[in-house]
N, C-alpha and C positions, 0 to 999 in steps of 0.2 A: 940745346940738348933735346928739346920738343922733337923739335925737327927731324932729327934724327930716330927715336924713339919712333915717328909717324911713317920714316920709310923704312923700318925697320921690319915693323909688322906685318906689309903685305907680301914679303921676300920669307919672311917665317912662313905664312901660310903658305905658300907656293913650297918650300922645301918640304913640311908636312905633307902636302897635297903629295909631290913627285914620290915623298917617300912609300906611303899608304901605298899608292896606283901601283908601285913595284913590288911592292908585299904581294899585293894581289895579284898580281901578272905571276912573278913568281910559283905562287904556291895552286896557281887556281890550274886545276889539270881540267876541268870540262869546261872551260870556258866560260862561265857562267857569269865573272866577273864579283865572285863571290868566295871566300873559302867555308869551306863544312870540315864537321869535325875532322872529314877522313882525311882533307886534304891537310889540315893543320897536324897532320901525325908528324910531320917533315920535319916540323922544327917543335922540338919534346918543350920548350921553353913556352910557346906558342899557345899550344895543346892547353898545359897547367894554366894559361889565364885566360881560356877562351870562352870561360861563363862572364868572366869580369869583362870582356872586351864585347863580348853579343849583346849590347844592351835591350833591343827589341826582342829578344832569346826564341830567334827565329831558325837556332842552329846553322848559322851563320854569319859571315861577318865579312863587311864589305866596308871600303874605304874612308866612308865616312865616319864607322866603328873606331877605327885604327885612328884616323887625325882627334877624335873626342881624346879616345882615351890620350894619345900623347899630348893633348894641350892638359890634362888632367895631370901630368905626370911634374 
C-alpha cells in the first residue's frame, strides 16, 4: 500500500501543477504569467477568494498561489 501511496503523490503534484499553469494561461490576458484582480473578474468565483489565494498580497496570483491553496483544500 506504501508503494502505491509513494507513486501516487508525484502524479498528484503534476495534475495540480497542469491544473494552476491552465488557470493561468486561461485568465492571464497580458501575459504576464500572472492573474490581477482585473483579470480574475472572469470567473466571479475566483474574484471572492482572491485575498485568500494572493498569499504574498502582491495583487496577484500566480501558480504557485493556486497549487498551495488546493493542497490546502
Amino acid at each position: 500500500m506504501k508503494k502505491i501511496m509513494y507513486l501516487a503523490l508525484p502524479i498528484m503534484f503534476v495534475v495540480s501543477n497542469a491544473y494552476a499553469n491552465d488557470v493561468i494561461t486561461a485568465l492571464d490576458v497580458d501575459k504576464d504569467n500572472l492573474v490581477n484582480m482585473e483579470e480574475a473578474k472572469i470567473l466571479p468565483d475566483l474574484l471572492a477568494q482572491f485575498d485568500t489565494l494572493d498569499k504574498n498580497k502582491d495583487k496577484m496570483i500566480d501558480a504557485t498561489e493556486i497549487i498551495e491553496y488546493r493542497k490546502a483544500q
